[in-house]
C-alpha positions in Angstrom: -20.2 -25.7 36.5 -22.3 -23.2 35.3 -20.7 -19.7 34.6 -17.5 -20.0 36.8 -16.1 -17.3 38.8 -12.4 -15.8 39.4 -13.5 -17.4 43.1 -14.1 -20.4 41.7 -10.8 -20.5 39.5 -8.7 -19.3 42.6 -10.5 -22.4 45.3 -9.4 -24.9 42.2 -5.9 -23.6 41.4 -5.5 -23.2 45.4 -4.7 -19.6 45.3 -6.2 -15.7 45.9 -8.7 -14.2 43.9 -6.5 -11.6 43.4 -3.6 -13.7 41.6 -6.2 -14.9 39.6 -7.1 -11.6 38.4 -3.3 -10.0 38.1 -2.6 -13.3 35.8 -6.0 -12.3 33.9 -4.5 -8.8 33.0 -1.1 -9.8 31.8 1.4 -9.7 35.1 3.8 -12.2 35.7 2.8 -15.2 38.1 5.2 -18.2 39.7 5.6 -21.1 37.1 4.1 -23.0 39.5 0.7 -21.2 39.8 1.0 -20.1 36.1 0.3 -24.0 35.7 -2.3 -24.2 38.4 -3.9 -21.4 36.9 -4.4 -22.9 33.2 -5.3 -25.7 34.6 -8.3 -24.6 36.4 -9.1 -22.4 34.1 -9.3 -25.4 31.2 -11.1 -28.0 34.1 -13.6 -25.0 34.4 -14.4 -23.9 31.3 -13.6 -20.0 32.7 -14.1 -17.3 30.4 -13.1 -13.7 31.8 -15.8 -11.3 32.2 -14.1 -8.8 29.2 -16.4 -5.7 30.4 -15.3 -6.6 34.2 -12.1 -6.1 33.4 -12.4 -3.4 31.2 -13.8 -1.9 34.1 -10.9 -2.8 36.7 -8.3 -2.3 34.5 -9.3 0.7 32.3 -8.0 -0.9 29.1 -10.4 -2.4 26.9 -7.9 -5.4 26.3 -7.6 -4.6 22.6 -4.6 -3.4 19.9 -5.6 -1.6 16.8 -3.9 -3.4 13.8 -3.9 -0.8 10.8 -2.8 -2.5 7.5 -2.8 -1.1 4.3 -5.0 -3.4 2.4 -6.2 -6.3 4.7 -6.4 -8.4 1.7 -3.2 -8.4 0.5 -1.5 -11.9 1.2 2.4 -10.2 1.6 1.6 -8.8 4.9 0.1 -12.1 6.4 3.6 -12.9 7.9 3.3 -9.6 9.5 0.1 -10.4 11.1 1.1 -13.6 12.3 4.1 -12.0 14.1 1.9 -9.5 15.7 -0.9 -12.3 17.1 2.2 -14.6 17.9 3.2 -11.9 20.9 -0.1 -10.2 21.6 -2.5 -13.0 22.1 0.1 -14.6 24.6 -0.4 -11.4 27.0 -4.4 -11.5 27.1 -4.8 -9.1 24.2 -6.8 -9.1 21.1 -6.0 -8.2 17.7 -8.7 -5.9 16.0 -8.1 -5.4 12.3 -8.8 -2.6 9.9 -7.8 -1.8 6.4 -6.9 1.6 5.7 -7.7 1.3 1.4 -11.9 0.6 3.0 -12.0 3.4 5.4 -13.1 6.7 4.1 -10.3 8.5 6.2 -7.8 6.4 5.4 -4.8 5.6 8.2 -5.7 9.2 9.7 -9.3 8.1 10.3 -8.1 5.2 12.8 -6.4 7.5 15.6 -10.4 7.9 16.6 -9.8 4.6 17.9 -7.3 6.1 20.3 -8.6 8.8 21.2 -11.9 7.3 21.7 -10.2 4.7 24.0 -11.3 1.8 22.3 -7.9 0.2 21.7 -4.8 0.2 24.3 -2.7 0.9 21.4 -1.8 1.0 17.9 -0.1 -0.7 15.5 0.4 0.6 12.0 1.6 -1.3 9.2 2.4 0.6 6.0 5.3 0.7 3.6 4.1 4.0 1.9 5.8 6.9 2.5 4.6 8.7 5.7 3.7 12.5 5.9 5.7 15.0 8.4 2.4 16.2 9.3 1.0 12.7 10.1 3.6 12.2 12.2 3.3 14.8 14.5 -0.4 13.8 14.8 0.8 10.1 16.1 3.1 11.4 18.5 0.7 13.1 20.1 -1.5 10.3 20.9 -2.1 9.4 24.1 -1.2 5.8 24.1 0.7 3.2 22.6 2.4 3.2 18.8 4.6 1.5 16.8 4.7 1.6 13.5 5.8 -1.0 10.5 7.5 0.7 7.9 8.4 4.2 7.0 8.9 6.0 10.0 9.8 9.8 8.0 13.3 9.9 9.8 11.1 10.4 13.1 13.4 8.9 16.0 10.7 9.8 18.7 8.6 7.1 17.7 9.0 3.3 17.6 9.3 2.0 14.1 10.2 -1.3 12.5 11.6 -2.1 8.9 13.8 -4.3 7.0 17.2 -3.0 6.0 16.0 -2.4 2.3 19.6 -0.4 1.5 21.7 -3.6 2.8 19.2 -6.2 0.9 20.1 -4.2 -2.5 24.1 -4.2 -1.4 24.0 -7.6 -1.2 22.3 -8.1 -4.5 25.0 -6.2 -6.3 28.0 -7.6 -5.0 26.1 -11.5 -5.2 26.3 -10.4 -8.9 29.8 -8.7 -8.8 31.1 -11.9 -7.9 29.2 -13.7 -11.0 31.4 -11.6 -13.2 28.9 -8.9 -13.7 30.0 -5.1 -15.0 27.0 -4.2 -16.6 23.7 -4.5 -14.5 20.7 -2.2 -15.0 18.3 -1.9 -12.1 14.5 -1.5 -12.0 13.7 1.2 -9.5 9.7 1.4 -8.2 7.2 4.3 -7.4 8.1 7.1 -5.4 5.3 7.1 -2.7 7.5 3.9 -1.1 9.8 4.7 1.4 11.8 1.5 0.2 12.2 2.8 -3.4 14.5 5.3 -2.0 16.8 3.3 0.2 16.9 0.4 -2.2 18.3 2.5 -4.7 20.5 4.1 -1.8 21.5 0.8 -1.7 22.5 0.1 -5.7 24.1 3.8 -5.9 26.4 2.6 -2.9 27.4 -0.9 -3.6 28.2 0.0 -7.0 31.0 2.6 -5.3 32.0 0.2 -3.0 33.1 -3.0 -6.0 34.3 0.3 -7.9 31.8 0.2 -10.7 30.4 3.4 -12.3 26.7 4.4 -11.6 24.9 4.4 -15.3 22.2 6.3 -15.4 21.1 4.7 -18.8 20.7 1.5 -16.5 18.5 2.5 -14.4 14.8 2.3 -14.8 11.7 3.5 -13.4 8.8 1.3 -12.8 5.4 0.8 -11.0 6.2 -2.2 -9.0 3.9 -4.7 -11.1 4.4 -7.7 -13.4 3.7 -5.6 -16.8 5.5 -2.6 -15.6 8.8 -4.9 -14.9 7.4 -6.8 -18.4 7.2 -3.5 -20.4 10.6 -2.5 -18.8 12.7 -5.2 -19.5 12.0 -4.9 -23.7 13.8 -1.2 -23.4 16.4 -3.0 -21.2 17.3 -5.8 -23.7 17.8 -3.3 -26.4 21.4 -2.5 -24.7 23.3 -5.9 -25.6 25.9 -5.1 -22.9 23.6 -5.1 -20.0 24.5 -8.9 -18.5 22.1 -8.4 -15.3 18.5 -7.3 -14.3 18.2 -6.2 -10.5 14.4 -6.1 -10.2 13.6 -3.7 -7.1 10.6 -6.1 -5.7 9.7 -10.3 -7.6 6.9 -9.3 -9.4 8.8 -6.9 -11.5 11.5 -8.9 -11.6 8.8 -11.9 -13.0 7.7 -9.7 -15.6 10.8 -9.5 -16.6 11.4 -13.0 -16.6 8.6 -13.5 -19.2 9.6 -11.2 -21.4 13.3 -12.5 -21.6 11.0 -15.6 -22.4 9.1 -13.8 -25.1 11.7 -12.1 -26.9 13.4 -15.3 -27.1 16.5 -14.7 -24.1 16.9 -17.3 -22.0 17.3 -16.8 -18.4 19.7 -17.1 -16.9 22.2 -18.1 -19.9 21.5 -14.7 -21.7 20.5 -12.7 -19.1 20.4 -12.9 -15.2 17.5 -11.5 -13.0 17.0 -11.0 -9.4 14.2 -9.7 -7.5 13.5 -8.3 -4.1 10.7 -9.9 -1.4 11.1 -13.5 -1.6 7.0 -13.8 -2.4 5.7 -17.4 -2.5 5.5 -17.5 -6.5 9.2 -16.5 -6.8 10.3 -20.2 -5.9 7.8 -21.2 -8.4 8.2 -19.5 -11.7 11.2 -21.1 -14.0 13.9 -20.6 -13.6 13.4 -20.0 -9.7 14.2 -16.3 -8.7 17.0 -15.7 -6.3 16.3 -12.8 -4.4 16.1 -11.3 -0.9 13.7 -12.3 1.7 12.7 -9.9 4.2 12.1 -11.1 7.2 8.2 -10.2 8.0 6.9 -12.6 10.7 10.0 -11.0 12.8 9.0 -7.1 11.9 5.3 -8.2 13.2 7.4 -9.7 16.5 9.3 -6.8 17.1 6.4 -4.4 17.2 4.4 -6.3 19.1 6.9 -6.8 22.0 7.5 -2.9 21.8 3.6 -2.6 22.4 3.7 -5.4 25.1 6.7 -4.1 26.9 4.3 -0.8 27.4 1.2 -1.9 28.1 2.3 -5.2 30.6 5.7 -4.7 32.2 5.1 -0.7 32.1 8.4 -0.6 30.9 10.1 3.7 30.3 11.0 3.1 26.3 12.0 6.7 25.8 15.6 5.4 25.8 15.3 2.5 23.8 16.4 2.2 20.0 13.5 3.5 18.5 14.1 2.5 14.7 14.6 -1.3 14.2 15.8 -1.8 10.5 16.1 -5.8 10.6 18.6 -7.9 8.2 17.4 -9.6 4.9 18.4 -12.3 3.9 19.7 -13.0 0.4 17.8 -16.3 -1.3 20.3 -17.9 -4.2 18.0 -19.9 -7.1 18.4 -20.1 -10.3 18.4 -17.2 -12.5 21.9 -15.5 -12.4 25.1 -17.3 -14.0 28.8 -17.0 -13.7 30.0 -14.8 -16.6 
C-alpha cells in the first residue's frame, strides 16, 4: 500500500481513527488493541505524519538531551536509560553537547523556549550555579536534571549517593585491618567531590578513626594527577590504604605503586570510585564502587514521561533521587 493512512491502520486493526491516533501520541490503549494496533501498523508499513501531529498535539514529539561532552563514553549508560523509557512513549531523543555549543548548557533553554523540544533533560555532574537554577525553574516545560541539583528541592534531579558509595569504601577497608588510609579528593567544580569527601570525613567518625589531614590529597581527577599523587603518598610508610575518589586516579596510582617498586595490593591497597570498563582490566583488578548509570538515565526519563503522557501533578513527589551504589570487591586491597 502506498503511503497508509491512520484510516487505513484503524479498518486493519478493526478500530476508530481516533484510537489510532490517541495510541500514536502516547495514551494508554486495551492490551488487546495495543496488539491489533502494532500489528497493522508493521503489515502496513505506517509511518506517522510527525508534522500532523505536531500540529494536533502541539508537542513537537521531541526531548532535549543535554550532556556535557557527547563524546565521553562514561555517560553512554545514561543515554541508554533515557532512550530505554522515551522511545517506548513515541518520543525522540535529540542530543547536544554542551563543551561544542558556544553558550554552553545556558544556550540550550532556546530550545524550550523556542518550543522545539517537550522537555529537557540535562545531564551534568559539575557543580550547578544558583543563578542557573532559577533560570530552569522558570521554564515553561518539562526538566529533570542528572546530577548536581544546587540543594534546589523544586526541581527534579537524579544522582548516585556519592557520600554512602565513599562510607562503604572506608568501612570495606576498616574491616581489612586498615588504620591508616589516605584519600585522594578531586576538583572542586564537581558536586561529587564534596559529598564523597562528606562521605570519608563521616565514616571515619562512625569506625572511630581520626580524620588526618596529612592524608588527604587534592587532585584533578586524571590518571597522572592520581600518578603524581600517589609518589607524595608513599613517602608516609604508615599509610596501608589509597581511597582513590574516581578509577582513573585510583589507576594512576596503581602504576606508580608499580614504578616505585610497591606491589599492589601486598604493600599497598587501592580502591577507586565509578566502576569504568578499564577498572576490571588493569592488574590487579580495582575493587571499587559502581554507580548505577543506566538506572539514573531511567529515573529521569520516567519523571519526564510521567509529565508529558499520564499528565501526572509532580509537585508532591520526591524531587531529589540520590540512588545506591554499589560496592565492586577485586583485587587490590588485602587483609592486614
Amino acid at each position: 500500500m502506498k503511503n497508509p493512512t491512520i484510516k487505513d491502520v484503524a479498518r486493519e486493526a478493526n478500530t476508530s481513527k481516533s484510537t489510532v491516533s490517541r495510541y500514536l501520541n502516547g495514551a494508554k490503549v486495551k492490551k488487546k488493541t495495543e496488539k491489533a494496533l502494532e500489528e497493522a501498523i508493521k503489515k502496513l508499513n505506517y509511518f506517522p505524519n510527525a508534522n500532523a501531529r505536531r500540529l494536533v498535539s502541539d508537542r513537537a514529539q521531541v526531548i532535549g538531551i543535554i550532556v556535557d561532552d557527547i563524546s565521553n563514553f562514561f555517560y553512554s549508560d545514561i543515554l541508554r536509560g533515557i532512550e530505554n523509557v522515551i522511545n517506548k512513549f513515541g518520543f525522540h531523543c535529540a542530543y547536544y553537547s554542551r563543551t561544542s555549543y558556544y553558550q554552553g548548557e545556558w544556550g540550550f533553554m532556546d530550545l524550550a523556549r523556542e518550543k522545539q523540544v517537550d522537555g529537557l533533560i540535562l545531564v551534568s555532574f559539575l557543580k550547578r550555579s544558583k543563578i542557573f537554577m532559577k533560570q530552569i525553574m522558570e521554564l515553561q516545560l518539562p526538566v529533570a536534571l542528572i546530577g548536581d541539583a544546587e540543594f534546589e528541592d523544586d526541581i527534579f534531579s537524579v544522582d548516585v549517593n556519592n557520600q554512602l558509595g565513599l562510607e562503604k569504601l572506608v568501612h570495606y577497608l576498616a574491616k581489612m585491618g586498615h588504620k591508616n588510609i589516605a584519600y585522594i579528593e578531586g576538583p572542586d567544580e564537581f558536586s561529587a567531590t564534596y559529598w564523597r569527601k562528606q562521605g570519608f570525613e563521616r565514616a571515619l567518625d562512625q569506625i572511630g578513626l581520626s580524620y588526618n589531614s596529612d592524608y588527604v590529597f587534592k587532585s584533578d581527577w586524571t590518571e597522572s594527577g592520581g600518578y603524581q599523587t600517589m609518589e607524595r603518598i608513599l613517602e608516609n610508610k604508615d599509610i596501608t590504604a589509597v581511597i582513590a575518589s574516581n578509577d582513573e586516579m585510583a589507576i594512576g596510582s596503581i602504576r606508580c605503586a608499580h614504578e616505585h617498586n610497591y606491589r599492589v595490593p601486598q604493600d599497598v591497597s587501592v580502591v577507586g570510585f565509578d566502576d569504568i570498563l578499564v577498572s576490571k582490566w588493569i592488574y590487579p583488578a580495582l575493587t571499587t564502587v559502581k554507580q548505577p548509570l543506566y538506572k539514573m538515565g531511567q529515573a529521569a526519563a520516567k519523571h519526564m514521561v510521567s509529565h508529558l503522557v499520564d499528565k501526572n501533578d509532580c509537585t508532591n513527589k520526591q524531587k531529589r533521587l540520590l540512588l545506591e551504589p554499589e560496592i565492586i570487591i577485586r583485587q587490590s586491597c588485602k587483609q592486614v
